[in-house]
VOGU-3710 file (C-alpha; in Angstrom, 3 decimals, decimal comma):
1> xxxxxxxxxx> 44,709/75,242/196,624  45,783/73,472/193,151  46,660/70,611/195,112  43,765/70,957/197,444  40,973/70,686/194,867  42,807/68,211/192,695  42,974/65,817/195,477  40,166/65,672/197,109  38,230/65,848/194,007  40,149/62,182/193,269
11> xxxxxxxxxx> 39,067/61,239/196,825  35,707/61,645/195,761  35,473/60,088/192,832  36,851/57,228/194,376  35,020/56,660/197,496  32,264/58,110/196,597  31,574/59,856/199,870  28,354/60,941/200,696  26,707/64,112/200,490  24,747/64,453/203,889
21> xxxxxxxxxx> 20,906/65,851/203,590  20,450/69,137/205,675  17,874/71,978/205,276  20,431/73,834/203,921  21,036/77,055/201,251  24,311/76,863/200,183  25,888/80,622/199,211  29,534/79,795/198,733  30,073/83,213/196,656  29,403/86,797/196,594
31> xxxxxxxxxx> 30,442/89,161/193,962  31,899/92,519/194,287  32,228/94,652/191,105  33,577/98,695/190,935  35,704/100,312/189,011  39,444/101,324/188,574  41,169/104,128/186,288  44,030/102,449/183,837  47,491/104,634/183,764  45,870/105,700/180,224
41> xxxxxxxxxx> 43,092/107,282/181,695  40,797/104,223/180,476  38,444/102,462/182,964  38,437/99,001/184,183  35,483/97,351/184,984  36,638/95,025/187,802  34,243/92,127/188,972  35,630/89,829/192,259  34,441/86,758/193,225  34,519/86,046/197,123
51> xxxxxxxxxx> 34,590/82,119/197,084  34,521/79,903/200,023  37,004/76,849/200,669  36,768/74,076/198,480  33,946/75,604/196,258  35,191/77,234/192,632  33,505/78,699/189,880  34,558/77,957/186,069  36,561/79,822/183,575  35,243/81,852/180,325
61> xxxxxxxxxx> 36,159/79,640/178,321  34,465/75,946/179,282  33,217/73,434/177,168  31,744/70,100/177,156  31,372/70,017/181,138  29,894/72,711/183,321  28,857/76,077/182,602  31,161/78,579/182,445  31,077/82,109/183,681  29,746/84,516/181,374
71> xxxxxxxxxx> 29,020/88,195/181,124  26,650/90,300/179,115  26,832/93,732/179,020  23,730/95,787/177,861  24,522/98,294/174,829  25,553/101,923/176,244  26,637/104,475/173,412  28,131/106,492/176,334  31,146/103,834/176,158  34,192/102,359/173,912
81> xxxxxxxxxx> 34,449/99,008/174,212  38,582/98,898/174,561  38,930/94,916/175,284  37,021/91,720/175,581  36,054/90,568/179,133  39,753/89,070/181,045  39,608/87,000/183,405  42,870/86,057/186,697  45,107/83,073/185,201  42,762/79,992/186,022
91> xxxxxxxxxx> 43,377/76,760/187,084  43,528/74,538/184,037  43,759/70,793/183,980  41,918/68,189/182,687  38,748/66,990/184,574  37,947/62,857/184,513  34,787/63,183/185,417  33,462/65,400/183,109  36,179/63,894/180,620  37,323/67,412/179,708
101> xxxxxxxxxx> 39,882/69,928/179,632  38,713/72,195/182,764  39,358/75,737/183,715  38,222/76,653/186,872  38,791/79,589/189,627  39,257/79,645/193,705  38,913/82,586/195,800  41,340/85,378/194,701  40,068/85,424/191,327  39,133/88,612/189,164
111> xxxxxxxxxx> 37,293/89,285/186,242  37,486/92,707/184,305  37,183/94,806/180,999  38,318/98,204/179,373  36,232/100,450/178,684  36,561/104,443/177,578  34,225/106,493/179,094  33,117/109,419/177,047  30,777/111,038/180,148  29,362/109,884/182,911
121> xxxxxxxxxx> 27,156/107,039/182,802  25,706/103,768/184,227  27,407/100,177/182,643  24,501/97,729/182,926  24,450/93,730/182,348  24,787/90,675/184,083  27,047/87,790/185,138  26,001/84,370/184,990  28,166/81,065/186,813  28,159/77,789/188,512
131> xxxxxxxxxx> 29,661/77,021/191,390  31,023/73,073/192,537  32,842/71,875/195,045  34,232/68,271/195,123  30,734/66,180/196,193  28,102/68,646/194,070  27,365/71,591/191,761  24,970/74,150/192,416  22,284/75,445/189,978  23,886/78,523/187,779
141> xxxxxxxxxx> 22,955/81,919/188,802  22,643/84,955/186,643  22,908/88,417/189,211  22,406/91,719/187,428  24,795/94,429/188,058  24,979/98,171/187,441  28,663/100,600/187,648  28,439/104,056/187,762  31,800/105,212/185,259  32,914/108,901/184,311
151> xxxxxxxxxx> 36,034/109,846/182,561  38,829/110,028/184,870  38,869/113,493/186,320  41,672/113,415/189,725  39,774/110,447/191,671  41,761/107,243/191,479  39,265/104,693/192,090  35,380/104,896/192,261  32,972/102,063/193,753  30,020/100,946/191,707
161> xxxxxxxxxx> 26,844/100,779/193,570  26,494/97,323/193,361  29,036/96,787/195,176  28,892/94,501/198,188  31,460/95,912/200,378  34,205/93,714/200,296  37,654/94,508/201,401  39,295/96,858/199,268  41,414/94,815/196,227  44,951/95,177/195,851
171> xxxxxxxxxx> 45,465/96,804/192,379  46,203/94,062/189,613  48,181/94,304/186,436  46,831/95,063/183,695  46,855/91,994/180,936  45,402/92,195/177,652  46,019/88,668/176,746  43,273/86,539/175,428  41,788/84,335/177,641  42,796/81,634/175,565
181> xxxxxxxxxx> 46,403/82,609/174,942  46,288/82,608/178,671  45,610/79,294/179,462  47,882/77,728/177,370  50,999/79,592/178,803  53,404/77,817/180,938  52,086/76,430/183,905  54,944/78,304/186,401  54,125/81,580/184,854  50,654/81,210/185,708
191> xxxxxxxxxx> 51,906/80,266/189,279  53,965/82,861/189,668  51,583/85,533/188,272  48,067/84,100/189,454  45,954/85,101/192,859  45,684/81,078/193,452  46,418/80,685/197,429  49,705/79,526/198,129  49,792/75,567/198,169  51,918/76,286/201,706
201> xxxxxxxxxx> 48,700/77,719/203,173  46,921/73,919/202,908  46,333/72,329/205,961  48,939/69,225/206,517  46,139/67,291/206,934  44,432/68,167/203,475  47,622/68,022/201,403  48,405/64,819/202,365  45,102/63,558/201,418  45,412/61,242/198,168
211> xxxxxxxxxx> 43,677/58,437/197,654  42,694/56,441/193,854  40,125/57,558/191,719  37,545/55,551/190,906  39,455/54,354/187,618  40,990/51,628/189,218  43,608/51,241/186,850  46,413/52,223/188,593  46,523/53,405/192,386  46,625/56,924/193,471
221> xxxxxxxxxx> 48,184/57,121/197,363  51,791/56,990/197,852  51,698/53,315/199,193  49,399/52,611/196,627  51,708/53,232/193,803  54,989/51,891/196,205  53,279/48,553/196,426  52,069/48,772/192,601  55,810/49,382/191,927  57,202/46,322/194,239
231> xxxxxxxxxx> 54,549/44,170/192,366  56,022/45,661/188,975  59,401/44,331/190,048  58,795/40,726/191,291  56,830/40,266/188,264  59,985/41,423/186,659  62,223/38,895/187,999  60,388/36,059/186,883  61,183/37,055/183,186  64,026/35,050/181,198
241> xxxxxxxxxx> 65,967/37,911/181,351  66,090/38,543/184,842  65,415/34,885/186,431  68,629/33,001/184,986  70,717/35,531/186,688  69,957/34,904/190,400  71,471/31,785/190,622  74,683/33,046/189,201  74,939/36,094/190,892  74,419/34,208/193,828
251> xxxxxxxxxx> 77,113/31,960/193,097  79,349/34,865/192,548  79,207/36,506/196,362  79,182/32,933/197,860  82,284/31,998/195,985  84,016/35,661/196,315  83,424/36,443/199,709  86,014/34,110/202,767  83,409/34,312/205,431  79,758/34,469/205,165
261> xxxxxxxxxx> 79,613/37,757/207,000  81,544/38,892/203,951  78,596/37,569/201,516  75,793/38,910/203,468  77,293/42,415/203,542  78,341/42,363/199,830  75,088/40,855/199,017  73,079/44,151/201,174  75,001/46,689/198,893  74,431/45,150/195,313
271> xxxxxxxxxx> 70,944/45,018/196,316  71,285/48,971/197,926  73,311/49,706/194,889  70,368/48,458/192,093  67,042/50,745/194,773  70,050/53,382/194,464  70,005/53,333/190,657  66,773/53,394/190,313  65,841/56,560/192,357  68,475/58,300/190,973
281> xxxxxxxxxx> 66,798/57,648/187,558  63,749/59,642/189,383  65,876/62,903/190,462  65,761/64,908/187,012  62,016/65,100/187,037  62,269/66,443/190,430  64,212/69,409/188,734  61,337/69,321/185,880  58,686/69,658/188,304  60,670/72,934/189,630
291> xxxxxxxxxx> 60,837/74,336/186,394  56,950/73,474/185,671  55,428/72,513/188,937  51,728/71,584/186,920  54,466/68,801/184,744  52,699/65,600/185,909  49,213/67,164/185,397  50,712/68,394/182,215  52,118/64,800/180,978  48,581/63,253/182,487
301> xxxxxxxxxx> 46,265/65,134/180,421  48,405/65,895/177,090  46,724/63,645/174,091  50,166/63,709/172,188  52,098/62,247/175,668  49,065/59,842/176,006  49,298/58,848/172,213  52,892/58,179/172,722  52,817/56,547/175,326  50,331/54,604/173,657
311> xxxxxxxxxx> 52,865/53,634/171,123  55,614/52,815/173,651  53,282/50,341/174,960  52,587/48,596/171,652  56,234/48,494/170,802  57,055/46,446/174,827  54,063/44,338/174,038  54,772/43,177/170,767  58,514/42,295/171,947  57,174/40,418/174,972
321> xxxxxxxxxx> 55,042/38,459/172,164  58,152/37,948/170,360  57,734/39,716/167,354  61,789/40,955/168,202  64,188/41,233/170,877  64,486/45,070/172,440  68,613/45,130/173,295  70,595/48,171/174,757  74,138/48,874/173,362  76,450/46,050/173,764
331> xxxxxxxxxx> 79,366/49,417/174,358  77,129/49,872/177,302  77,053/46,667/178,795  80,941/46,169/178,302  81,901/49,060/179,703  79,720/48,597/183,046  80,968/45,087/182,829  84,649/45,984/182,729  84,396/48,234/185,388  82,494/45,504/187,704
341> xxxxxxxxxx> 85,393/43,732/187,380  87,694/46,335/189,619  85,581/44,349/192,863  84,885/46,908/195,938  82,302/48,930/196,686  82,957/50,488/193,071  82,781/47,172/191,365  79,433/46,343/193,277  77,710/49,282/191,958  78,918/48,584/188,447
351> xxxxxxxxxx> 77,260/44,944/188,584  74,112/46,471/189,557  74,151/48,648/186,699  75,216/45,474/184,281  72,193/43,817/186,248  69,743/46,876/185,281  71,264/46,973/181,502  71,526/43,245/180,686  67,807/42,729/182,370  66,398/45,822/180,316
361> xxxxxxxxxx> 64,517/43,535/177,640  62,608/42,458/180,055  62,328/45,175/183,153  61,736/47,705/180,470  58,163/47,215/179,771  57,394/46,712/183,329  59,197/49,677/184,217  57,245/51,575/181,388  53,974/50,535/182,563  54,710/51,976/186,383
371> xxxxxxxxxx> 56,393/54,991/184,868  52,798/55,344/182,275  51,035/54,600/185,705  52,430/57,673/187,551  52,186/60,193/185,484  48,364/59,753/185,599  49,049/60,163/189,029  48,566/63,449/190,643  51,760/62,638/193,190  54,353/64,285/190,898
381> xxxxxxxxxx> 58,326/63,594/191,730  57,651/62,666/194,457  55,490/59,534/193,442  57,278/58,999/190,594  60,210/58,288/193,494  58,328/56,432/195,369  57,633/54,151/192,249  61,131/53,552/191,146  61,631/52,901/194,848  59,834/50,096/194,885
391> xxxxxxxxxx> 60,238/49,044/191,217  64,086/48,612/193,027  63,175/46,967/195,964  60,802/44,528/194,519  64,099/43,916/191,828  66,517/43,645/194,248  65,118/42,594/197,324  65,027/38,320/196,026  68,771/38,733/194,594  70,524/40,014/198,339
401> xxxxxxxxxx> 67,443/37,106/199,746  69,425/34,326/198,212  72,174/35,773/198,146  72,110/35,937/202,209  70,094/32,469/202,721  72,050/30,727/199,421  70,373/27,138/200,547  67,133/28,413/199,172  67,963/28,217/196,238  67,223/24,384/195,930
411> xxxxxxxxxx> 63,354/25,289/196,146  63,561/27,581/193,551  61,941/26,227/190,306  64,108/25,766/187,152  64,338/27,920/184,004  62,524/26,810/181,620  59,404/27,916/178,928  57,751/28,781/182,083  59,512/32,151/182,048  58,549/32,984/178,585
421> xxxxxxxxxx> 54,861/32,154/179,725  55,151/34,850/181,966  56,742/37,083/179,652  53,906/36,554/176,752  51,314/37,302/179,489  52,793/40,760/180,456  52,645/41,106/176,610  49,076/40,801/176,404  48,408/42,721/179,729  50,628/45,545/178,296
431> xxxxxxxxxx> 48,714/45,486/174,660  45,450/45,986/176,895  46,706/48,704/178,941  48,046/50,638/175,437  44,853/51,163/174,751  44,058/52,512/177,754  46,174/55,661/177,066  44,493/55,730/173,634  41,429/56,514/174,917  42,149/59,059/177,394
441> xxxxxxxxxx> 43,794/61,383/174,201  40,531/60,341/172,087  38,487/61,306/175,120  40,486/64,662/175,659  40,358/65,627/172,211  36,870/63,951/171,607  37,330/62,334/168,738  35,175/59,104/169,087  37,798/56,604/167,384  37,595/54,573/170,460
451> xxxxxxxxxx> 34,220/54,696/171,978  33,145/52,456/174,868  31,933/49,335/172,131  34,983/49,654/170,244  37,415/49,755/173,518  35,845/46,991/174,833  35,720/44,754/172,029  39,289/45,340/171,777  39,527/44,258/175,118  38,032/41,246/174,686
461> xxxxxxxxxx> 39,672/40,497/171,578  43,086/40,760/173,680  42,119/38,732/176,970  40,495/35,706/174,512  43,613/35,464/172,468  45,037/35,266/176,263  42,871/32,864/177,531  43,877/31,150/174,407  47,313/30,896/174,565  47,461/30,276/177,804
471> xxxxxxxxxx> 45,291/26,673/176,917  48,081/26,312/174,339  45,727/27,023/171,724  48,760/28,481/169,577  52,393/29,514/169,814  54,238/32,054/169,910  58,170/32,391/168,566  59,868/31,775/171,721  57,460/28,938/173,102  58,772/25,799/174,268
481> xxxxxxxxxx> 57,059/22,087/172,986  53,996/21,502/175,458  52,565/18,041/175,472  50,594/18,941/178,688  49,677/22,314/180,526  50,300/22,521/184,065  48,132/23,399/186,851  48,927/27,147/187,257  48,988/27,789/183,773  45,221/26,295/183,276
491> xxxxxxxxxx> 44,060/27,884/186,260  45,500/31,240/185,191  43,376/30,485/181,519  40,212/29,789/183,346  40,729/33,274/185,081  41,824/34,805/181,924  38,309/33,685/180,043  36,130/34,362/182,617  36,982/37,753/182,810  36,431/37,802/179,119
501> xxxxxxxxxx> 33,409/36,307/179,547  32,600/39,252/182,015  33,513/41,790/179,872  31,200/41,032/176,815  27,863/42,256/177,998  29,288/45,628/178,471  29,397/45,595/174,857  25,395/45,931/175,346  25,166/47,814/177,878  26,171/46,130/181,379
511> xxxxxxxxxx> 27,649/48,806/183,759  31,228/46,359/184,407  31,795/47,942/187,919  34,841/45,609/188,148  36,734/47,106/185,559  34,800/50,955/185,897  37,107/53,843/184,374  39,150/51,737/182,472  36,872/51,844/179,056  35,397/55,366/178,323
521> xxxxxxxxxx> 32,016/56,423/180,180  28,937/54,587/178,766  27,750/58,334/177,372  30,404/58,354/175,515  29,750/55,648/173,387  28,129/54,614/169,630  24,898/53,759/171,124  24,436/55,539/174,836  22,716/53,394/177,166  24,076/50,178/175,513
531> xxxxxxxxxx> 23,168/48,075/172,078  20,486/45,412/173,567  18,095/49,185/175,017  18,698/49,916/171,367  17,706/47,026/169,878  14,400/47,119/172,165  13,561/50,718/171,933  13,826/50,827/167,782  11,893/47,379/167,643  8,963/48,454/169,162
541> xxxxxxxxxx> 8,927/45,047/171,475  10,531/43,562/174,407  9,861/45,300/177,852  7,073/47,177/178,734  8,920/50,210/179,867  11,150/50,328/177,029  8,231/50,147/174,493  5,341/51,806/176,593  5,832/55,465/175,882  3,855/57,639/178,573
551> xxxxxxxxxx> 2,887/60,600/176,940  4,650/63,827/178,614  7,597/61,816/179,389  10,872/61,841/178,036  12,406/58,088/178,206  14,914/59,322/175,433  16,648/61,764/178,343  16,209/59,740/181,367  18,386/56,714/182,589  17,538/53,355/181,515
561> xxxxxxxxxx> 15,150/54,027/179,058  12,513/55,336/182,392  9,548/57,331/182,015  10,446/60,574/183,298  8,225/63,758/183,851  10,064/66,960/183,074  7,739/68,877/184,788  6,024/68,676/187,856  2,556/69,933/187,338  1,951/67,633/184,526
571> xxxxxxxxxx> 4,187/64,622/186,250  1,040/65,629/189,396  -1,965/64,795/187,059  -0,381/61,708/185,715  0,384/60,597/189,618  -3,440/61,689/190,452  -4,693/59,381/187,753  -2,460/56,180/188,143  -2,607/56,804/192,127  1,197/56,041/192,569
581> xxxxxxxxxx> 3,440/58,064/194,650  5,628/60,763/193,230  9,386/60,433/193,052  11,280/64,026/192,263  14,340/63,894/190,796  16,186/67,244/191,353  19,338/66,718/189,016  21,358/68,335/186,393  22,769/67,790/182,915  26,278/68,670/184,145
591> xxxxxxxxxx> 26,326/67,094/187,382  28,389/64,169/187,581  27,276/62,479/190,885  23,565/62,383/189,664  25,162/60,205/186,850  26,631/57,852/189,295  23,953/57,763/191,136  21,748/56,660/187,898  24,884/54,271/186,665  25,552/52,499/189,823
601> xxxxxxxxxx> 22,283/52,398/191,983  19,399/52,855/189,298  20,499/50,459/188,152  20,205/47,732/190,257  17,516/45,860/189,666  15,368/45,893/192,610  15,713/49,958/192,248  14,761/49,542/188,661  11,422/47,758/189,177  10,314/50,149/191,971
611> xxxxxxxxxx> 11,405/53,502/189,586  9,357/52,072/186,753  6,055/50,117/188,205  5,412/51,961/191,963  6,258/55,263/191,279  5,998/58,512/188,954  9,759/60,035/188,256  9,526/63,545/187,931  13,105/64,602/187,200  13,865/68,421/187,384
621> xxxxxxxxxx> 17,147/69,895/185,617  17,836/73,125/187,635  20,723/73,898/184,603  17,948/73,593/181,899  19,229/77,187/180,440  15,676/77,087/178,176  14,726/80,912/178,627  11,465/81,555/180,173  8,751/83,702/178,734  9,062/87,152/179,662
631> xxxxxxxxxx> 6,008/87,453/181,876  6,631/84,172/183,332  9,687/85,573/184,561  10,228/86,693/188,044  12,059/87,540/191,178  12,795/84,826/193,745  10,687/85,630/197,289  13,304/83,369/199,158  16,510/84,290/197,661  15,582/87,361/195,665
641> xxxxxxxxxx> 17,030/86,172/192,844  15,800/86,742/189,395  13,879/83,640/187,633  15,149/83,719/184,145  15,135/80,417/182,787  13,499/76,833/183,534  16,628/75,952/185,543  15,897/78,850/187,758  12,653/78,032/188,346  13,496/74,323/189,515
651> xxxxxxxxxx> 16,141/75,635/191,258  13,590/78,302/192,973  11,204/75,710/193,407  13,839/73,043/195,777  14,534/75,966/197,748  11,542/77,338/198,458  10,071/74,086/199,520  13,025/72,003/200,637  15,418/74,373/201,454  18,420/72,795/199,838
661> xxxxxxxxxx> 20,088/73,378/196,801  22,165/70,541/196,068  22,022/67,755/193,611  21,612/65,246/193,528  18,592/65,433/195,575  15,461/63,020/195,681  11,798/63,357/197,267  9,208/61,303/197,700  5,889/62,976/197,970  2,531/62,838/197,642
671> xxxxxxxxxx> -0,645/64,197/195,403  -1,979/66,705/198,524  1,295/69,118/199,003  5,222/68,784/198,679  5,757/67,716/202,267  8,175/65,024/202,236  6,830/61,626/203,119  10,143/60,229/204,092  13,349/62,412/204,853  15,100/63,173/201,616
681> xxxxxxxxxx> 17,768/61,855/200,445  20,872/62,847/198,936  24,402/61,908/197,262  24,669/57,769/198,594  25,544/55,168/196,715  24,547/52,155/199,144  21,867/50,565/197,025  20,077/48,288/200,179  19,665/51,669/201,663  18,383/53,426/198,526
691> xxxxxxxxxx> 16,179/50,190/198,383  14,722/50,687/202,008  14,240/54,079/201,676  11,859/53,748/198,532  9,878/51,012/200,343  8,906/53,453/203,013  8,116/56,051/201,116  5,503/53,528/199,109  3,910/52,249/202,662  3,970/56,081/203,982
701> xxxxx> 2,093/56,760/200,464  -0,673/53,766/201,121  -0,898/54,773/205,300  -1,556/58,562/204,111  -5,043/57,441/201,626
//
């Protein structure tokens, strides 16, 4: 189920897939809670989630993301507090959408405390949690419970009364370890030990399901990263460490072989011989991933891997700029060298490994940057395989080519400064991407060195010096004398600024969809919601909406600087008076697809102008955990839940007249009653539709006067 929810969680990030709008309650957990006698004579409390497929509920210990679980247990001088609250090992990895470290729980998990019981008694309190799946979260819940305890007196296990008659639990062993101690121990303990369904269990279907997040930095599927890999290795061969040797290697089967047959065959094992080599470089993290299947997610998520890797990247990219030559040692290359000399099948092998060692300046860094591409991958050995697969194939496959059809080597262009073109531009590309796994250790470990202004400027800094170069602007050590640039190489500039170009209004703001999840989230940034809204907001000037507070809203918490109601009753009476239609906005603070939503189709421009001229936003947080006054509390009539807090009540109030619980989830309504003008809508990220959908609901407003 690790696999399961990691996956498909990826899938949804990247494509986004659409929530579909039903009258629907979703209940995707029940609670059981009783209690158990210790060997000591103690008593556990034992609480049990029941938790449908693909919904989970979050660990004790969450920050900076959802909610997490949480019990509070009302004071009862009849009992000894013996531990804190425990909780079954969670599953623990790092979450990119809520750009945390996330602990989270599937069906099978357990709760539960030690108490002493000193007589018999009632244990009072109440458990709190919110529940996600991979296209929404739910509003939290808080459910009171009550246990009826007594010392242990012959009877081995009692049931509390609030118990909802789930199948008996096996019993579980008892573990005192802090929660927190807990997640950090090795990830095949916590296999071995947890109640996390076996990955075996998955449907073939849903295991196999992989697909890229919406990064886009580096791709997710198996043939994603296979064809990433071959790309890795033709780009490769076209360095001056790599290029100069196909001719002569060429030469070298041609010459040593009596018939061509001969050739051809030799030719098909040197190039067998360097794919070979490189997937046996793969095998020993298939033994790592045995010892610590969770290794990738592990290496992915880890700021001090992400730092040095980080580093790694620097060092390649300075060496492609030639700041100093990276060279293996020359004992190495001697001995392979010697022993390519004994000719055979033995002596084939060895030249592919000469091939591999001499080349290493140069396939290094590429090979680095596929390697630093996997393990954000989710694929494990097995993609990390794949990727030296094709990092070999894409190497070898031009070599046994030539070496096969040697006349085509006439159209092959000569060596020349060309190659070191090449190799300056993987330099650059390379500094880029460093920075890349800078930011995801300042984003895990939140420490705002490289916020979204700062990342990007760096960007831009990077691709201009490019675009520079590449107009021969300057030199670099290892740069030939150019009286003129050539075609590609001015085309490839022109490319190279424009996507600079591109990239500096996201330094004020612009969403940069083309390059989305490479720089950190725009939240997470020195000014949130961009430097020119800033600039317009503190100066008092510029665009109506951003200057034209309405009073009641609360432009500071809504996207794009919008008006936004907070509440509905007093969103109504502004509506009444303006006569516009009303526009409600069930959301959340930690729900990530009402962000994309706002990022990618609010704004659009069309969307923006209807939001802010034809229509009153009313936008209702049903995880607002602002407590309620105590007689404005109450009992839900639909779901007979209590109504503690303002999310509650928002919560309450999409249920009782919508019957839905999800978010994001939009209305359009009038000033007469909640009755939907047009059918709601839901989780969709096609803007024309979102577009369409408003119009109607503005002509359904004017019909109904």
């Amino acid at each position: 189920m690790k696999k399961l929810a990691r996956y498909t969680f990826s899938l949804i990030l990247a494509l986004f897939a659409t929530a579909a709008v039903q009258a629907q309650i979703y209940e995707p957990v029940e609670w059981d809670w009783g209690m158990e006698y210790t060997e000591d004579g103690n008593v556990k409390l034992l609480f049990t989630p029941s938790i449908e497929d693909h919904w989970h509920i979050y660990s004790l210990n969450v920050e900076g993301g959802p909610l997490p679980t949480e019990f509070e247990f009302a004071d009862n001088p009849k009992v000894e507090w013996v531990t804190d609250l425990m909780e079954s090992e969670p599953i623990f990895e790092y979450d990119k959408s809520f750009e945390v470290d996330l602990a989270y729980h599937e069906d099978g998990a357990y709760f539960y405390r030690i108490i002493k019981v000193k007589e018999a008694t009632t244990v009072k309190g109440t458990l709190s949690f919110m529940v996600c799946n991979d296209e929404m979260c739910l509003p939290p819940e808080w459910i009171d419970f009550e246990i009826e305890v007594k010392p242990k007196a012959g009877a081995a296990t009692t049931s509390g009364a609030g118990s909802q008659n789930k199948p008996q639990i096996e019993e579980k062993p008892q573990d005192n370890t802090p929660v927190d101690e807990v997640i950090e121990e090795d990830t095949a303990i916590a296999v071995a030990e947890s109640d996390v369904t076996d990955v075996e269990a998955m449907p073939e279907t849903e295991e196999a399901e992989m697909a890229e997040e919406g990064s886009g930095d580096q791709p997710k599927s198996l043939w994603g990263i296979f064809l990433f890999a071959v790309g890795g290795g033709l780009i490769a061969l076209v360095t001056p460490c790599v290029f100069p040797m196909v001719p002569m290697t060429v030469s070298f089967f041609t010459k040593q072989s009596k018939t061509p047959g001969q050739g051809i065959s030799k030719a098909l094992l040197y190039g067998f011989s360097i794919v070979a080599i490189y997937v046996l470089i793969s095998l020993p993290f298939h033994l790592f991933s045995q010892i610590s299947p969770d290794i990738f997610n592990q290496f992915s998520t880890n700021s001090v891997l992400n730092v040095i890797l980080f580093a790694i990247f620097i060092f390649f990219a300075l060496s492609f700029l030639g700041a100093y030559e990276i060279t293996l040692p020359s004992s190495w290359i001697n001995s392979a060298d010697k022993k390519a000399d004994k000719g055979g099948v033995v002596g084939i092998f060895f030249m592919a490994i000469v091939l591999i060692l001499v080349s290493f300046t140069c396939t290094g860094p590429a090979l680095a940057g596929v390697l630093g591409s996997v393990l954000s991958t989710d694929g494990g050995a097995t993609a990390l395989t794949v990727a030296f697969l094709g990092f070999g194939l894409g190497l070898a496959f031009p070599f046994t080519l030539f070496a096969i059809f040697p006349g085509w080597m006439n159209s092959l262009p000569k060596s020349g400064g060309w190659m070191n073109v090449v190799k300056v531009s993987l330099g650059f590309i390379e500094l880029a991407f460093a920075f890349k796994f800078l930011s995801q250790a300042d984003l895990v470990e939140q420490w705002h060195i490289l916020e979204r202004e700062v990342f990007l400027a760096i960007w831009v800094a990077v691709f201009a010096a490019w675009a520079m170069y590449m107009f021969n602007l300057f030199r670099l050590p290892h740069d030939s004398d150019v009286n003129k640039i050539s075609v590609g190489r001015g085309v490839m500039g022109v490319l190279v600024l424009s996507f600079t170009f591109y990239m500096i209004p996201g330094l004020f703001g612009a969403p940069l969809k083309l390059i989305a999840g490479m720089p950190p989230p725009s939240f997470y940034s020195e000014t949130p919601g961009g430097l020119y809204q800033a600039r317009v907001v503190s100066s008092g000037g510029g665009e109506a909406h951003a200057a034209d507070h309405i009073e009641g809203t609360h432009p500071e918490s809504c996207p794009h600087g919008l008006n936004c109601f907070h509440d509905y009753e007093t969103g109504l009476a502004y509506a009444k008076e303006v006569d516009k239609p009303i526009l409600l906005d069930f959301t959340g603070w930690a729900c990530v697809n009402c962000r994309r939503m706002e990022e990618n189709v609010w704004s659009d421009p069309t969307v923006l102008n209807h939001l802010r001229n034809d229509y009153v936003l009313i936008s209702l947080y049903v995880d607002e955990r602002k407590e309620l006054p105590e007689n404005e509390q109450y009992t839900s009539e639909v779901t007979g839940k209590k109504v503690r807090n303002v999310g509650n009540y928002w919560t309450d109030f999409q249920i009782t007249n919508y019957q839905n619980n999800g978010q994001p989830f939009y209305v359009i309504v009038g000033h007469d009653n909640l009755e939907p003008l047009v059918a709601p809508r839901a989780y969709d990220t096609d803007i024309q539709a979102y577009i369409s959908w408003l119009e109607t609901g503005m002509k359904k407003f004017e019909e109904g006067k």
